[in-house]
C-alpha positions in Angstrom: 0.0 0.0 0.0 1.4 3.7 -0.9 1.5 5.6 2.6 0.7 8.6 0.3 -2.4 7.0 -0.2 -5.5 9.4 0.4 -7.8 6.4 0.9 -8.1 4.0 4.1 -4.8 3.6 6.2 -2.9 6.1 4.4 -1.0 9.1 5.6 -3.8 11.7 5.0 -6.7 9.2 6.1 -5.4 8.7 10.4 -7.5 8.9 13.2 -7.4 12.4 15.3 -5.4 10.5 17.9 -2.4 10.1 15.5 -2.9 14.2 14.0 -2.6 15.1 17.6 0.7 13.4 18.6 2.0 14.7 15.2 1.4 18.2 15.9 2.9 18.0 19.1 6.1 16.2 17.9 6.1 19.3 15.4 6.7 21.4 18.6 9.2 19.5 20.3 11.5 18.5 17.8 11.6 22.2 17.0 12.3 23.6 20.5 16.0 21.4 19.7 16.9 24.4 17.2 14.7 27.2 18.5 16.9 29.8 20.4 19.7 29.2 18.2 19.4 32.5 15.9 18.0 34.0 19.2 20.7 33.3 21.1 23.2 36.6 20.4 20.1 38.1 21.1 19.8 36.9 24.7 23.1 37.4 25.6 22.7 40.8 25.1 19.2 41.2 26.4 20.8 39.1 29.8 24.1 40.7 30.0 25.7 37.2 29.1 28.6 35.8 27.6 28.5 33.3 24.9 29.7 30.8 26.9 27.0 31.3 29.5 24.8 31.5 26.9 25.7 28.2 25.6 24.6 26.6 28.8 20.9 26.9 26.9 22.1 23.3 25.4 24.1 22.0 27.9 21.0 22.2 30.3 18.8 20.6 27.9 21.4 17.6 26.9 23.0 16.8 30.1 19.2 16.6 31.6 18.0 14.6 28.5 21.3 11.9 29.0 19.9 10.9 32.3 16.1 11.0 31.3 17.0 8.1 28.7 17.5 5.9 31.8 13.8 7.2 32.9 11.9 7.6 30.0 11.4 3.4 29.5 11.0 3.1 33.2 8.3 5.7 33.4 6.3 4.5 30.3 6.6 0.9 31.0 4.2 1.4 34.4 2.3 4.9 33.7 1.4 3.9 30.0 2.0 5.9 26.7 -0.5 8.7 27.0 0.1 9.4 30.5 3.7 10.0 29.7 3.1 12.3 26.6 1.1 14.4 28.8 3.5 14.4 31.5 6.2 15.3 28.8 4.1 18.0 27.7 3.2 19.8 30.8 6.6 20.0 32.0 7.4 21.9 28.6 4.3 23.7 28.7 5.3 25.1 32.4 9.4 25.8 32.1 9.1 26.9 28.5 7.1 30.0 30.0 8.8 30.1 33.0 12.3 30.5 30.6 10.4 33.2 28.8 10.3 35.0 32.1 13.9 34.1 32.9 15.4 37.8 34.9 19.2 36.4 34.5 20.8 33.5 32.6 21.0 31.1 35.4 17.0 31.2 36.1 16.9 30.9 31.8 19.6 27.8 32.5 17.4 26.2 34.9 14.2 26.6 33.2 15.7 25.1 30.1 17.0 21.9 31.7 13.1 21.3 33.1 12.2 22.0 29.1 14.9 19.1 28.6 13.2 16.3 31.0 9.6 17.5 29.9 11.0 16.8 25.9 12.3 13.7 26.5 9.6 12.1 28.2 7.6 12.8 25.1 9.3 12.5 22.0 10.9 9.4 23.4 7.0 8.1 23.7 5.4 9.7 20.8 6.3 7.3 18.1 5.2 4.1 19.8 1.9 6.3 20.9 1.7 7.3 17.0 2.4 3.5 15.5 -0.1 2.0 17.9 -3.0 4.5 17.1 -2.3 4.7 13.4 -4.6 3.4 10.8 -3.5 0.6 8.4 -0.2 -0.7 9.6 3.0 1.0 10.8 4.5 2.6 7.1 2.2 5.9 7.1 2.4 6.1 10.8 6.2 6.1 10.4 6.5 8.2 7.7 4.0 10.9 9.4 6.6 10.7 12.2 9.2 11.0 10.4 8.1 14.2 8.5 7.0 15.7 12.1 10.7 15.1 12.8 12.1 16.9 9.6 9.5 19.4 9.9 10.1 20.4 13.3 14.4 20.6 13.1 14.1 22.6 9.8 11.6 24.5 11.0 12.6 25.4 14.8 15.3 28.0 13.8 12.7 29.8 11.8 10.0 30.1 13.7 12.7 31.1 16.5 14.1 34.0 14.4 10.7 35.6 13.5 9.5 35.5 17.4 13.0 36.4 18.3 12.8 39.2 16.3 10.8 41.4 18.4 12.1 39.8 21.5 14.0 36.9 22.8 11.2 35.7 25.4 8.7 34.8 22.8 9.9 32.0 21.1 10.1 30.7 24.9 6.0 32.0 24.9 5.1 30.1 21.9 6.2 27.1 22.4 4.9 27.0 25.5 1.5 27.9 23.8 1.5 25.3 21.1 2.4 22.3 23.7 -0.7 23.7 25.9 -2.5 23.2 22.8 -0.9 19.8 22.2 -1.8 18.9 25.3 -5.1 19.8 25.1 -5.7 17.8 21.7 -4.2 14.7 23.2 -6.2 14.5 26.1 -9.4 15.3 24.3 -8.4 12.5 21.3 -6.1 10.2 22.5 -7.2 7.2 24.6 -4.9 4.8 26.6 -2.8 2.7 24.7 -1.6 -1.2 26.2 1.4 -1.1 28.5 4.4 -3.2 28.0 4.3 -6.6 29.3 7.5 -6.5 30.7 8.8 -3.3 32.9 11.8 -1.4 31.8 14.5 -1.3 34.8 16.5 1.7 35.4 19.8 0.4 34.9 18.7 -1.7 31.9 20.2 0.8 29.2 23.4 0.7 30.5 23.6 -2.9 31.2 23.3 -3.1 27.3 26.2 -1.0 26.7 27.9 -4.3 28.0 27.9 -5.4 24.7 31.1 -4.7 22.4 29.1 -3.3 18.9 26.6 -1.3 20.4 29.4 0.7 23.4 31.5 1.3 20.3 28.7 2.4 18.4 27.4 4.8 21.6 31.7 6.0 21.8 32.3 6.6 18.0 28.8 8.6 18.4 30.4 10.8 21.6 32.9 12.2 19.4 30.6 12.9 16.6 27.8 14.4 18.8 30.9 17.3 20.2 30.8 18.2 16.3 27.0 18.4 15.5 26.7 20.2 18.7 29.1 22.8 17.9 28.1 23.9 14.9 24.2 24.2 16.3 25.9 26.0 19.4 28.5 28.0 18.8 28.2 28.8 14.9 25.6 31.5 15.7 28.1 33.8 17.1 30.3 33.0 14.5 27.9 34.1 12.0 26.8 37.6 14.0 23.8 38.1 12.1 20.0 39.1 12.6 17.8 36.4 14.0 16.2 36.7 10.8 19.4 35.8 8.5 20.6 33.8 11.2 17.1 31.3 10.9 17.1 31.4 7.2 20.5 29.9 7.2 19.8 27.3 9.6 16.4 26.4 8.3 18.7 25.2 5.1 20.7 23.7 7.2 17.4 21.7 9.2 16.1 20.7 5.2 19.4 19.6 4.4 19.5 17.2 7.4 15.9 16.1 7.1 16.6 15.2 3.6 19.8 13.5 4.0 18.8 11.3 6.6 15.4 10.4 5.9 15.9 9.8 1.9 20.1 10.1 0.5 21.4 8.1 3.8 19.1 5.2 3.4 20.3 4.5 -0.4 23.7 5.6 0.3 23.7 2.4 3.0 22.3 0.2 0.2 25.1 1.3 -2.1 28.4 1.4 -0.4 27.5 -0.5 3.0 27.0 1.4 6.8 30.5 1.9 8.2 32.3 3.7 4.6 29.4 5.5 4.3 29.5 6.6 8.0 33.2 6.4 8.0 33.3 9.1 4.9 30.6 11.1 6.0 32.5 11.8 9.5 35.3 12.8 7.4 33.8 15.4 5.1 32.1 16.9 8.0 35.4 17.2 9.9 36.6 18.9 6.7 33.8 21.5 6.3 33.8 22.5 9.8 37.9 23.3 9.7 36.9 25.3 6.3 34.2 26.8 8.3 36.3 28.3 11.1 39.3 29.2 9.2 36.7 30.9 6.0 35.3 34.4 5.5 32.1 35.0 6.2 30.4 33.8 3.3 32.3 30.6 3.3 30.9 30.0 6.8 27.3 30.2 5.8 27.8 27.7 2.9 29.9 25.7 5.1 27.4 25.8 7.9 24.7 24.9 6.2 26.1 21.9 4.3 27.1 20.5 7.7 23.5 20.0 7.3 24.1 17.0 4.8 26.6 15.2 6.5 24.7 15.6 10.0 21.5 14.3 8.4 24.1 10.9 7.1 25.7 10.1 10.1 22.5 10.6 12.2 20.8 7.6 10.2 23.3 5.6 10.3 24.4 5.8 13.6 21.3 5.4 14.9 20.5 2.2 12.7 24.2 0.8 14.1 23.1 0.9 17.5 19.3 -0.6 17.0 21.0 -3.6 14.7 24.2 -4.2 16.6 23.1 -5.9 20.1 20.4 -8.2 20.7 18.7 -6.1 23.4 15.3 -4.6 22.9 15.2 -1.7 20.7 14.2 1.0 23.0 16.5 -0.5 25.6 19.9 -0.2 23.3 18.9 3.1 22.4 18.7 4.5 25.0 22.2 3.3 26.4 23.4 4.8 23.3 21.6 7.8 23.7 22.5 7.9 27.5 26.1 8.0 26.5 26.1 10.3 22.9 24.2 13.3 24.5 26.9 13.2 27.2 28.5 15.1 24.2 26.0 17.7 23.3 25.6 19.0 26.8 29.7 19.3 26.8 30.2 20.9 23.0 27.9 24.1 23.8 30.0 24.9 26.9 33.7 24.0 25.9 33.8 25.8 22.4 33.4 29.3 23.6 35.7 28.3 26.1 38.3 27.0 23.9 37.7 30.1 21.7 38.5 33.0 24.9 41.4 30.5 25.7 42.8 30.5 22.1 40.9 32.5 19.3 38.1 31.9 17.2 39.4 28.9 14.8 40.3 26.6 17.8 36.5 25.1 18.8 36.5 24.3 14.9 39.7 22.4 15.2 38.8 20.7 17.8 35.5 19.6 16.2 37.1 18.8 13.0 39.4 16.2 15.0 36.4 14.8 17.4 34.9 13.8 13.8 38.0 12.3 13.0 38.0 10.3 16.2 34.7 9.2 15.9 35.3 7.4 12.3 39.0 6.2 13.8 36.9 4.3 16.6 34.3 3.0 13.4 37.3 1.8 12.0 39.2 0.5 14.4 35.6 -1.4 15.8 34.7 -2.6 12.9 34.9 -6.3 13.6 32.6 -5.0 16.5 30.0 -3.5 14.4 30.2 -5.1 10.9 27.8 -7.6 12.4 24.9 -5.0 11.7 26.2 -3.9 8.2 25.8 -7.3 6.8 22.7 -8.0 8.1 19.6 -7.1 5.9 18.3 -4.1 7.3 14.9 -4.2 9.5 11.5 -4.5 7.6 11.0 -1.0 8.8 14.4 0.6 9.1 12.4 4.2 9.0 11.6 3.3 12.2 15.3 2.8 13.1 15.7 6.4 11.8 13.5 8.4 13.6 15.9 7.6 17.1 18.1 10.5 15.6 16.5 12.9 18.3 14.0 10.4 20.1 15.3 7.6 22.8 
């Protein structure tokens, strides 16, 4: 059946429930990118430094590594819809309280709650999505996966023409639009089946006892400190208007959306996982040394064709660690996760570091060799993780994909 299909089962023709959970996904995959061409803007309106600044991310990240040890735990016993809701008030409540933020600590704080509150949902929503979806799992999947897209292209957008007027309202309206998710979940969403068996706390990180899927979660470390410093730190690099600042990382978000959901996946098919992961992680470590050390409109173009290479790795990373170990899906990603997002809390806070302890091409350096690292460790693991590259991939691999930003 074509998921495009507009007739029974297709991705135009799901229940309410299904719309709902969509919408909201929307909303939280954009709050990822959101204050990134805002955030010259709050340092200035907050008196801040860019490396205080940066804390924005390392809040949300350091909070969301620990949630992936809570997220299966908590849905396992309280159910899908109980956790999306949960998810979504605690957005709903320290998004506005962040727009209220008087210093850069409170805004620091209030952003790490946003981080928990996140997690708790998008780690739910596709599960809560596949099980309410008409006609099989491929539209639902494919509906997610669009949310997913959709919301990283468009979050630096919509952040730039809020941010315009002021920094607080991007803060405002997403709090508004997950109050509205909220609302449209509880009125259309009914309880879905719990799993039969409990997820333990410690169950993600007894996974990463396995060989393939700890050097997967490693490799993925030293990639995540590049992705995260180019969605961190590029912004002051750039110096430009929230506006110019949104349009260039909305290119960036389609880039990524369309890399990963559609070039990545035949890419794989082509050449195999690891070269194409290997190669990917070295052309990114490339553009972001070209990106530091270029003028200005060599940054943008650099900057946004990160966007390509991000999208790559993302997918295949994330397939490597759902095909490498034989532990339950949501189980092995989130030891992965648990360890990879160690990285994106520490990339946001170290490069404007490294740049007042050096100068202003240093954080790119040191991202361009983290990439490096990361495809060294593919290489040198390989034994560990070619396992997964020969296998056939999974009936529904898109499924795989979506755990770019979810578990």
């Amino acid at each position: 059946m074509d998921p495009f299909d507009a007739g029974a089962g297709g991705i135009l023709r799901q229940p309410k429930a299904v719309w709902a959970t969509a919408g909201a996904s929307v909303v939280a995959f954009m709050g990822i990118g959101l204050v990134d061409p805002i955030l010259p803007s709050i340092a200035k309106g907050l008196d801040a430094t860019a490396s205080q600044v940066s804390l924005l991310f390392t809040s949300y990240f350091l909070i969301t590594a620990f949630a992936m040890l809570v997220t299966g735990f908590v849905s396992s016993r309280i159910g899908g819809r109980r956790t999306l809701l949960l998810g979504l008030a605690l957005v709903v409540v320290f998004a506005g309280l962040a727009g209220t933020s008087g210093t850069v600590g409170q805004l620091v704080g209030f952003r790490a709650g946003w981080g928990l509150g996140n997690a708790l949902f998008v780690s739910t929503a596709l599960a809560v999505i596949v099980g309410a979806a008409a006609g099989g799992s491929a539209a639902a999947i494919l509906l997610y996966e669009s949310a997913l897209g959709l919301g990283m292209a468009c979050g630096p957008l919509v952040g730039a023409l809020l941010g315009d007027a002021s920094w607080r309202y991007p803060f405002f309206g997403t709090a508004f639009l997950m109050a509205v998710g909220f609302l449209c979940i509880t009125a259309f969403l009914r309880e879905q089946p719990k799993p039969a068996r409990k997820t333990a706390l410690l169950d993600p990180v007894r996974a990463l006892g396995h060989g393939g899927l700890a050097s997967a979660a490693v490799s993925a470390f030293f990639y995540n400190y590049t992705f995260f410093t180019v969605l961190a730190f590029t912004p002051f690099v750039l110096d430009m208007t929230p506006y110019k600042s949104g349009a260039v990382f909305f290119a960036w978000g389609l880039l990524l959306a369309v890399f990963s959901v559609i070039v990545a996946p035949r890419m794989q098919e082509r050449f195999g996982s690891l070269k194409v992961l290997g190669g990917s992680l070295v052309l990114l470590a490339a553009d972001v040394v070209v990106l530091g050390y270029g003028d200005h409109p060599t940054a943008i173009v650099c900057t946004i064709l990160s966007g390509a290479f991000i999208g790559v790795n993302n997918t295949v990373y994330t397939e490597l660690a759902l095909g490498v170990s034989d532990a339950p899906r949501p189980v092995a990603s989130a030891g992965y996760n648990f360890v990879r997002w160690f990285a994106a809390a520490a990339a946001p806070y170290l490069a404007p570091k490294i740049e007042e302890w050096s100068d202003l091409h240093m954080p790119f350096v040191v991202a361009g060799v983290t990439a490096v690292v990361g495809a060294l460790v593919v290489f040198v693991r390989r034994g560990a993780l070619v396992h997964e590259a020969r296998e056939p991939q999974p009936r529904h691999a898109a499924e795989d994909r979506v755990g770019v930003f979810v578990n």
